[in-house]
N, C-alpha and C positions, 0 to 999 in steps of 0.2 A: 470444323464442326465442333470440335471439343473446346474452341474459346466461345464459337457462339453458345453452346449450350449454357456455358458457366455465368456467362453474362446474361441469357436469359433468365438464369433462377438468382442473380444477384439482383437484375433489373426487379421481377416479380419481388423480392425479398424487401426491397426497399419499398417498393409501390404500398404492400399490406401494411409493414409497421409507420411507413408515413402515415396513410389513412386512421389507424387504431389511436396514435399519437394525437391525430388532430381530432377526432371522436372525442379521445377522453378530456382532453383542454377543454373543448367547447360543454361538455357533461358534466365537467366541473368547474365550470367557468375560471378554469385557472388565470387566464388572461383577462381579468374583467379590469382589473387595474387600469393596464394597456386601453383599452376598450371604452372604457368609461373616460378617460385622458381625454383620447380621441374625439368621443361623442360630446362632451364640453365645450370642444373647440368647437366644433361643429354647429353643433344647436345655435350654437352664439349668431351665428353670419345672418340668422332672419326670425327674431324673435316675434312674438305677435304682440298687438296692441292691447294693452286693458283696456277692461271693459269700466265704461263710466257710469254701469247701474248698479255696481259695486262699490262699497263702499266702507273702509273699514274702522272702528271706533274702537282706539286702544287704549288701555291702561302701563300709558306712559310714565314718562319722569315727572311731566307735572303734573299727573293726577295721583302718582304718590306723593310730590309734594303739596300739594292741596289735601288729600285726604289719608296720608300717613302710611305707616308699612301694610305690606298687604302680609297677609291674605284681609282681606275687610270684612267687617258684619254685613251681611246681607240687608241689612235697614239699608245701605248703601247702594246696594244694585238698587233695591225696589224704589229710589229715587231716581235712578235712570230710566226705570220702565215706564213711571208714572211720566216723564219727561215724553219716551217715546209713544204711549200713546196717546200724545196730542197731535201724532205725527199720524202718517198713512203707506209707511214703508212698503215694499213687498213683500218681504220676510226680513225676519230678525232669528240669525243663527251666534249663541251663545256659547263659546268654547270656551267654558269656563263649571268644571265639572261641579254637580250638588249632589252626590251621592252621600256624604255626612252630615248629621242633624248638627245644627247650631244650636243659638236660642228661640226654642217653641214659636214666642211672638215675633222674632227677624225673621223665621220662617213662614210663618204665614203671613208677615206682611208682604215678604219679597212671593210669595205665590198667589196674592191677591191683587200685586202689583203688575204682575207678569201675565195673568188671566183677564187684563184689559186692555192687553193686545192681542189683536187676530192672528198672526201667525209667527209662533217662538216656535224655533227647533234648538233641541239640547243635546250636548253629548253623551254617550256614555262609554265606560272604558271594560276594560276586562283584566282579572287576577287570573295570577299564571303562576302553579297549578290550580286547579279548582278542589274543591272540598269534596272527598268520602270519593277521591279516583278521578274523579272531572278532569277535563283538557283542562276547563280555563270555565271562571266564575264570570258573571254579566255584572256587574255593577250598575242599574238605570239611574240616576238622579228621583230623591227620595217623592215619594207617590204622591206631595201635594204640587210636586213641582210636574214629574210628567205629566198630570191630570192636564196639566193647563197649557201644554206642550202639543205644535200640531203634527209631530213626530221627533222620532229618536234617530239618533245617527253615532257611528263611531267616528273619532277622528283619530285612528292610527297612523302612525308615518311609517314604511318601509324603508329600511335603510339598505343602502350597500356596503359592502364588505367594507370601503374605505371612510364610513360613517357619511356620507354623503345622502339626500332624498330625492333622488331622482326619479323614483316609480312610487306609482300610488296603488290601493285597491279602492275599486269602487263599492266592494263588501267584504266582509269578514264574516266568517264561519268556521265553525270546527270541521276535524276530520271526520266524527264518526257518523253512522250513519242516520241518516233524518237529522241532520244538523240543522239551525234555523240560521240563515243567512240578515246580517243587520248590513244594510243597505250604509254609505257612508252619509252621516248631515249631511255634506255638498249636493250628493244624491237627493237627499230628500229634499232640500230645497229646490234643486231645479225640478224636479215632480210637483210641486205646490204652484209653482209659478206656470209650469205646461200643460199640467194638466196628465203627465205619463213620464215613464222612463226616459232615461237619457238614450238617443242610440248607440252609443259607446256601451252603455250598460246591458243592451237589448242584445249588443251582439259577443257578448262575453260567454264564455262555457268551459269550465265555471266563473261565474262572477268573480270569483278573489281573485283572476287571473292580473298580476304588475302590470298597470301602462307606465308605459313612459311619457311625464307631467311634462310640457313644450312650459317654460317659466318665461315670463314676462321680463321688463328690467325691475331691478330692485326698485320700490319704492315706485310701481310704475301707478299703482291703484291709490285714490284720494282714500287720504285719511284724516280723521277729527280725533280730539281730547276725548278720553273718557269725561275729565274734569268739567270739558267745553260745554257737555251736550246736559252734565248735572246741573250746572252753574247758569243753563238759558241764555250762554253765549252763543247759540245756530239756531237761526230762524227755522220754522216746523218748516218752513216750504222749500228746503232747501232738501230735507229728509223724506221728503213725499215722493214714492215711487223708485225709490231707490233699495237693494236688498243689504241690509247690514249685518258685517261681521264684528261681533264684538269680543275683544280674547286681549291677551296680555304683551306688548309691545316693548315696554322696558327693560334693558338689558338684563337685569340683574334679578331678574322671573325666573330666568331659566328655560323659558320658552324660543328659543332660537337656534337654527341647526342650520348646518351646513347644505348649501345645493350649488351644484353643476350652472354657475353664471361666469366660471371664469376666472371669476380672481379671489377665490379663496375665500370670499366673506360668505356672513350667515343670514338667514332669512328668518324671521317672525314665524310661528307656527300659523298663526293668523294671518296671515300677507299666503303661507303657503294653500289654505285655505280658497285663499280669493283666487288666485294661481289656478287650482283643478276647478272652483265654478268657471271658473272664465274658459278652460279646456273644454268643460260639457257643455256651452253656452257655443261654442265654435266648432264642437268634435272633432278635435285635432291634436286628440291623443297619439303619441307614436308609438306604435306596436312592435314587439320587438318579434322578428323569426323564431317560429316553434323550432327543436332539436333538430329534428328534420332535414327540414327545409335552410336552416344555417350548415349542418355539414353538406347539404348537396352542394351547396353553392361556392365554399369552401374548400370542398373537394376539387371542385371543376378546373382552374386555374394548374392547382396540382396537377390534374390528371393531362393538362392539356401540354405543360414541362415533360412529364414524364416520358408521353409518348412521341414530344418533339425529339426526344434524348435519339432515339431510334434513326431520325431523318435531317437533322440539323446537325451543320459543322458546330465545335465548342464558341466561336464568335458571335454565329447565328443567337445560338440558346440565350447566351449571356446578355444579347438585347432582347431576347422574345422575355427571359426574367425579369428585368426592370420595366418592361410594358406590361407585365401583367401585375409586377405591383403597382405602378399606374393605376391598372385597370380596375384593381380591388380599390383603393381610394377612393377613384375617380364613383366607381359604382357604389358604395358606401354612402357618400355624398346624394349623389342621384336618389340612391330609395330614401332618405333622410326626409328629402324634400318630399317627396309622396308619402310619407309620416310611416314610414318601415324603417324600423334598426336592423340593421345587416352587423351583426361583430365582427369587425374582418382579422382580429388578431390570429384567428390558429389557421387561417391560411396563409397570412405573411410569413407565419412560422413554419408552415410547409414547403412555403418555395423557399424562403433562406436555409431549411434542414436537407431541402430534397437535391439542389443543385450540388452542393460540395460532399453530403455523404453518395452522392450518385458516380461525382469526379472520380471519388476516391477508390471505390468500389471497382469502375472500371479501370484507374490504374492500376489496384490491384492485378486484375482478372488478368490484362494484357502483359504487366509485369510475369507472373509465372508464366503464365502462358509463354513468353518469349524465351525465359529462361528453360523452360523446361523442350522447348524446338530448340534453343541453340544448344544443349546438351546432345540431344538427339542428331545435329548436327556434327560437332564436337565428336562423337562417336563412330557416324558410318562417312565421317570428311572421307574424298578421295584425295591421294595424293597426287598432284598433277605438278608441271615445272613452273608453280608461278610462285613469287617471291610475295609473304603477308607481309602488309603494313605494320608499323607496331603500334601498341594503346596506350594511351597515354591517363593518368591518376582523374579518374572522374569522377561525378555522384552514381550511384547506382544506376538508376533510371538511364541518365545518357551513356552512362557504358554499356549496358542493353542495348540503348539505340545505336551505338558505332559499332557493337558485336553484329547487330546485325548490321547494320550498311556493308560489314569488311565480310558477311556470309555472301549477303546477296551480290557483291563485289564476285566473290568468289565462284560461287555460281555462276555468273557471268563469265568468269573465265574457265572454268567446268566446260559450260556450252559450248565457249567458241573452239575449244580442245576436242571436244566431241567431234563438233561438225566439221574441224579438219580434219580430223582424222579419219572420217566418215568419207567426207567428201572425197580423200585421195587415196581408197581402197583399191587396190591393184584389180578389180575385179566389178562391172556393174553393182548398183544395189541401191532398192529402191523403200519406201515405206509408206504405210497406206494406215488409215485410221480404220474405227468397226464399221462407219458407214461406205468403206471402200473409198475414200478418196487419198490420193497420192499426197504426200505433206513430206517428203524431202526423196530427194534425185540427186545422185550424188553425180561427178564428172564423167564419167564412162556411160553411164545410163543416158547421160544427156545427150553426148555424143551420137549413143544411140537412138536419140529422138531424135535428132537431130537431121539426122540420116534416112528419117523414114516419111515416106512421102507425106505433106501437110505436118511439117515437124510442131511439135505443141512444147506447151511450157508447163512446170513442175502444177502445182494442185490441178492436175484431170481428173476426171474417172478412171480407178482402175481397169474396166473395158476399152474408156477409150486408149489409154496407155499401149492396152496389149495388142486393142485393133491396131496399132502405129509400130508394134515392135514384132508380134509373131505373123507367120505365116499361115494363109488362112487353115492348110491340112494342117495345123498342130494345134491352131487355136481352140478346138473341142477340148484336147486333152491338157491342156493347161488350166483351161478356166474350171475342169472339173478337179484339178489338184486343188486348184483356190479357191474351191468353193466351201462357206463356214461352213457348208454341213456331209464334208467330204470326212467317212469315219478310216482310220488309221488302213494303213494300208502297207504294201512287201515293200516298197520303195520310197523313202523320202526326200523326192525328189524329181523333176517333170524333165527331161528331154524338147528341144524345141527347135528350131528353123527360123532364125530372126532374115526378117524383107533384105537384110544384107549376105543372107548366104550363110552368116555364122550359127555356128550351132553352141550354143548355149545349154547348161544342165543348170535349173530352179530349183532353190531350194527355201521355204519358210519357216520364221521359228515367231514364238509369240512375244509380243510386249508386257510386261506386267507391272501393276504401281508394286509401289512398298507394301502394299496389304494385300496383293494376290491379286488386284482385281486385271481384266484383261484391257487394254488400252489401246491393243492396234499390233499390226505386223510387221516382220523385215523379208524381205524378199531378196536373195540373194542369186547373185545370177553369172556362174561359174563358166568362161569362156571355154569348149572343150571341141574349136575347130579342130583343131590339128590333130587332137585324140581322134575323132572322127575319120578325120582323112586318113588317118595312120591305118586306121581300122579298115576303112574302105582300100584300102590299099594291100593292104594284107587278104584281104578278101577274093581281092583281084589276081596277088600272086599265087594265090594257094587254087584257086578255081582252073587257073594257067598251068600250074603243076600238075595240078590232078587231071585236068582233060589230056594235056600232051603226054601224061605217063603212061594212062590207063589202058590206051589200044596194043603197046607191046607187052604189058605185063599183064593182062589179060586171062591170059593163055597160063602164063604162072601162076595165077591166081585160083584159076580153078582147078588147075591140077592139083595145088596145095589145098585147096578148099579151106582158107583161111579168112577169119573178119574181126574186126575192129572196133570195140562199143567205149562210148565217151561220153559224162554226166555232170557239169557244172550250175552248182546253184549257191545263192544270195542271200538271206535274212536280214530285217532293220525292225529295228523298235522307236516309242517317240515319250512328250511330255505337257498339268494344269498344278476377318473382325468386328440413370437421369437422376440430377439433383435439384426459414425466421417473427380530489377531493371534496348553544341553544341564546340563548342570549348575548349582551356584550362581554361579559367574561369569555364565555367560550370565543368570541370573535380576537378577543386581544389574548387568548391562552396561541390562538393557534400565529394569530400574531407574530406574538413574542417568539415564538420557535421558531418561526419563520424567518425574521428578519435580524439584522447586526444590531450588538448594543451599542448604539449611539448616545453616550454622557456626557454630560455637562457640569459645570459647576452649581447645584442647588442649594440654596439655604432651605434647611428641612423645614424649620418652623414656620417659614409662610405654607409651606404644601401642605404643614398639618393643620394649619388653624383655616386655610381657603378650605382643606377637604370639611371642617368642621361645619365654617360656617354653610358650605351648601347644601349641611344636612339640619339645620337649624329650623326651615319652617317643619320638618319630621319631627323632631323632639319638640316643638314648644308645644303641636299640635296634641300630646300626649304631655305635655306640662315636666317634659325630662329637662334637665339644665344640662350642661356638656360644661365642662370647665376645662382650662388649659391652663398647666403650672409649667410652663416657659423656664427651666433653670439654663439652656443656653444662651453663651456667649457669643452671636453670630456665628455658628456650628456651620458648616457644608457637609455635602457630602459629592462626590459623584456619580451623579446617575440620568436617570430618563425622567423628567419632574411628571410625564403626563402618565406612567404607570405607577410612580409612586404615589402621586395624590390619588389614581384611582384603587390601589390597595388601601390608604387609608382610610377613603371612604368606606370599601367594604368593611374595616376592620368598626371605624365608628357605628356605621349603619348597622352592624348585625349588635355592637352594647345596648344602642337605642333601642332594637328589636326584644331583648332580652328581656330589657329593665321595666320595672312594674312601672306605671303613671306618676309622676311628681316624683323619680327617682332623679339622679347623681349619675353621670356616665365622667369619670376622674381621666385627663391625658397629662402624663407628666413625662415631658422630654428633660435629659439629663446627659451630661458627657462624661463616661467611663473608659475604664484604661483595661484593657484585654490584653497580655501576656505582650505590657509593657506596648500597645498599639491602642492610638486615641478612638474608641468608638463613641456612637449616638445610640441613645436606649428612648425608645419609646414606650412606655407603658398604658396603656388602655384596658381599665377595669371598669365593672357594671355593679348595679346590687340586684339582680336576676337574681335565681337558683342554682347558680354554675351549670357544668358542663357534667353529663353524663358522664361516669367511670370506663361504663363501654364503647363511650365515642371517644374519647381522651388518645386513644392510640391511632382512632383513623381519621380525625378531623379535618386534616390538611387532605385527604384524599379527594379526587374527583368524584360527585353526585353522592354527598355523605352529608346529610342535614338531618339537624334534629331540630323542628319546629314545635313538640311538644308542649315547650316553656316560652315561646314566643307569644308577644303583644300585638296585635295590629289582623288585618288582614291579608298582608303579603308576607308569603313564606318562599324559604330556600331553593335557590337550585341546584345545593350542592358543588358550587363551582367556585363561588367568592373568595373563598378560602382558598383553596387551590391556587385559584389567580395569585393570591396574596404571596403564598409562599413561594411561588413562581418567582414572581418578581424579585422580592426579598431574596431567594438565592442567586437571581441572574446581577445582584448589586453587591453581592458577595457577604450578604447576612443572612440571620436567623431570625425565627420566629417561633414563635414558645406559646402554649396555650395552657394555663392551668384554671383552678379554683383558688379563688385568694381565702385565708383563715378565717376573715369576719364576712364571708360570703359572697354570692357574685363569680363571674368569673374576668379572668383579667389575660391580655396580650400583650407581649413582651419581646419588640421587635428591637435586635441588634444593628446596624447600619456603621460598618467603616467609616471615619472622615476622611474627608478631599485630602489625598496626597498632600499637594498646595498649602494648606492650611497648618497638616500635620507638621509637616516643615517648619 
């Protein structure tokens, strides 16, 4: 009882924190890694066909080389609009933001241009924070353009933790309350061509709620030159009836991100575009399990191990485990195809946790437990004439298992010691259980069954026993000695007349376990013929004496008037134990903590001048120059090149921010010697206002931004920096923020060289 109890609250103990475990996995999607792996694979085995009413016109390589770097004057689009409306499209979706005034007349040409087609839909984006407390600012494309726009649409991408787009919203809203919800363009286009919502859209609540986008093969949708369609190289009828995506396709745009196809490459934001129309055109978005409904399911496999643990040999279990991760795969698979995501990673992680801390658990339990009965063994062992085995040097475990085999060994010969000895009691003796049945007869007793007519065999009734052994005059008073509810009494012990003439005195005493309890009785049965006969004998001589004496002495007796009193008496007495996880900063902050640093050999200067130039269309757009004074000699260092370009960036991007219009943002990398060890100095100063006195001491901290002095309409989130210094510490440098002398403020990152090199 006391192993099963303990094993019950170890069993319960594992059952709750397995469940709580896999709760909080699936709550924090800690396995989405895992999960998202999986769903890659998956997706792939039956992609759907593009749609051929789609159609996407991109500003590729030769339409920058045909019409030079972008971003381009707007004179430039409104030659393509004029193009397309000699056309008769279905719509024409523009991901190609106008929220910023150009030149007056490129603007109102390219809106004049665009107002002689029937149906443009434009993007518009949103700044994160918003101004005077806002969530986030609306940015629409400037008022001569929406005017002529037959709606707005956002094109955000959703990313996942491992920068991948594998989920979409088909709207975006804020949190607070009465938020206005912008429908996505893909959304508004399929509405202009139906006539109504998409039903993907109709059955959302709320709307912003992530599908999972089913993607096409890459490059699965036609596509034409931006150049092709300027130049009057595509006949109009070939654009007739078709809906066009027009957005930036050239690598080096910046518009290309990573999706769930399998082999690691990127997709066009415009291709991913064509991708979710073609999802609402098919509705065969795949939905992923609310919280819920992923741990019931999650759960269940669990719970069906756990309470196998109970009824299955360890052999059993060990295949019922590999079929039920079968089973999760296989079902995985299955809803996939009915367009349900099942995450099945924190239930794999439940039966791989729950089967071996369960092993363990119950070796423990049985472990003490054994030790702690063979102790108790150890303690009240009887000494009997058998010879122990001896033990030999084992692991723990099997010398528990051989302590006991050599107990229960022991016991064995315990018993058979008993039961001879029992069995060849000079004396009957018999034993019976609480329900009265006879469960051992030793040799004497049997003899006396034996003997008595219709002789029977050891488990009878004790009635029927005694109908076969006493005689019918004694049997009242026997059965009422052995009756349970016969209370103490002058004699302990029954007199009797067995069918053989012998006279026998009974005697009972109780059985008890080791805790008191009562177990059954012995019956002992004391041969006392010849006491009897002696007595009857004596009885007979003394009656003999006394009659033949009495008629002569008679006479002397009364003359004496003499008598004789006599008083013999007897007394006898008798005897009866409950317990057992805001932006891409933050994503790469938690990152980095998370994961090993894996270095490499980098040459700094390309990571500073690539982070440069992909901040280049930012500054020219505000007329900042960025210059780089290169004083290294092929310099290394070792580290991670994709978080070091990404602090540079933050480090460039926030001078740009600072710096007034037609300013100087200065990078001068240089190779210096620190206490006789080769470092790299990176310096990046601005001509801004510098940096506050009273931010100077908390700058590198998290959510610590001063956008006071800042240009543009994107401000801080307080974390870039942070990032920065992050990284710069985990490569084993510093980072220094001051105000330089002749104004501005300036950053001054240390960076060890490559071992290798320094050699």
């Amino acid at each position: 009882m006391k192993l099963r109890r303990r094993l019950g609250i170890e069993w319960a103990a594992v059952a709750v924190i397995s469940s709580l475990l896999m709760a909080l996995l699936i709550f924090w999607s800690s396995l989405s890694r895992f999960d998202n792996l999986l769903y890659d694979q998956l997706s792939g085995w039956d992609r759907p066909t593009a749609s051929e009413d789609i159609l996407i016109i991109g500003v590729d390589e030769d339409s920058l080389a045909s019409f030079g770097k972008w971003p381009w004057s707007r004179d430039r689009h409104a030659a393509l609009f004029d193009r397309l409306a000699e056309t008769r499209p279905k719509a024409i979706a523009f991901d190609i933001l106008l929220s910023e005034r150009g030149l007056s007349e490129n603007d109102q040409m390219l809106a004049d241009s665009m107002a002689r087609n029937e149906a443009i839909f434009l993007p518009l984006h949103f700044v994160f924070p918003g101004r005077d407390g806002a969530e986030f600012d609306v940015k629409e494309p400037l008022t001569g353009f929406s005017q002529t726009a037959k709606a707005l649409g956002h094109v955000n991408l959703v990313f996942d933790s491992d920068g991948v787009v594998r989920r979409t919203g088909l709207c975006f809203a804020g949190t607070g309350e009465g938020a206005k919800g912008w429908p996505h363009l893909m959304e508004q286009v399929y509405r202009h061509i139906h006539g109504n919502a998409s039903p993907a859209f109709r059955r959302l609540d709320p709307c912003d709620t992530p599908l999972l986008l089913p993607y096409s093969e890459r490059s699965a949708f036609a596509a034409i030159s931006y150049a092709s369609i300027v130049n009057g190289e595509v006949p109009a009828a070939f654009l007739e009836g078709k809906t066009l995506l027009i957005g930036s396709t050239a690598s080096g745009l910046g518009d290309r991100h990573a999706v769930p196809l399998g082999d690691g490459g990127s997709m066009d934001g415009v291709e991913i575009m064509a991708n979710l129309l073609g999802a609402l055109e098919r509705d065969d978005f795949i939905v992923p399990l609310p919280f819920w409904q992923q741990l019931a399911l999650s759960l269940v496999p669990v719970w069906i191990l756990l309470i196998g643990f109970w009824r299955w040999r360890p052999r059993t279990t060990i295949f019922v485990s590999l079929g039920l991760i079968a089973l999760i795969l296989g079902s995985t698979a299955l809803l996939l195809t009915l367009h349900i995501w099942f995450a099945p990673g924190a239930a794999l992680v439940g039966l791989v946790l729950v089967y071996p801390i369960w092993g363990w658990r119950r070796l423990q339990a049985t472990s003490d437990f054994m030790d702690e009965e063979l102790q108790n063994f150890r303690d009240s062992r009887v000494d009997i004439p058998v010879v122990p085995s001896p033990l030999g040097p084992v692991d723990l475990v099997t010398g528990q298992a051989e302590e006991l085999t050599h107990a229960i060994g022991h016991l064995r010969d315990l018993r058979r010691f008993i039961w001879d000895a029992l069995s060849n009691l000079p004396d009957p003796m018999f034993i019976t259980d609480l329900q009265g049945q006879v469960k051992f007869v030793n040799k004497l007793a049997q003899i006396g069954l034996e003997a008595a007519p219709g002789s029977g065999d050891q488990d009878l009734a004790l009635d029927d026993m005694l109908d076969r052994f006493v005689t019918l005059e004694d049997l009242a008073d026997v059965r009422a000695y052995l009756s349970l509810k016969t209370e103490a009494q002058e004699q302990d012990y029954v007199e009797f007349t067995s069918l053989n003439d012998e006279v026998f005195a009974m005697r009972r005493a109780n059985i008890l376990s080791d805790d008191g309890e009562l177990r059954g009785h012995i019956h002992y049965l004391a041969d006392i013929t010849q006491v009897a006969q002696a007595a009857e004998e004596r009885e007979e001589v003394l009656e003999l004496l006394s009659h033949d004496m009495r008629a002569p002495q008679a006479a002397i007796l009364a003359l004496l008037d003499g008598k004789a009193d006599g008083e013999t008496e007897l007394r006898i007495e008798g005897h009866a134990r409950r317990t057992l996880a805001l932006a891409d900063n933050f994503v790469g902050l938690a990152r980095i903590k998370s994961s090993e640093f894996m270095g490499e050999d980098v040459l700094l200067s390309e990571v500073v001048v690539e982070a440069n130039d992909s901040l280049w269309p930012l500054a020219n757009a505000r007329g900042i120059k960025c210059t780089v004074d290169n004083q290294l000699d092929g310099a290394f260092v070792f580290g991670e090149p994709s978080s070091l370009h990404r602090s540079f960036v933050n480090l460039i991007d926030n001078a740009i921010k600072y710096s007034p219009d037609k300013g100087v943002v200065n990078i001068v990398l240089r190779a210096i010697d620190i206490d006789q060890q080769p470092h790299i100095s990176i310096e990046i100063s601005d001509q801004g206002n510098g940096i506050s006195q009273d931010m100077l001491g908390q700058l590198f901290q998290r959510f610590t931004s001063d956008d006071r002095m800042a240009h543009g309409h994107v401000k801080g989130t307080g974390l870039g920096l942070n990032f920065v210094e992050t990284v710069i510490k985990r490569h084993g440098g510093t980072v220094r923020a001051e105000n330089a002398r002749d104004g501005g403020a300036r950053f001054t990152v240390l960076l060890p060289a490559a071992p290798e090199i320094a050699d």
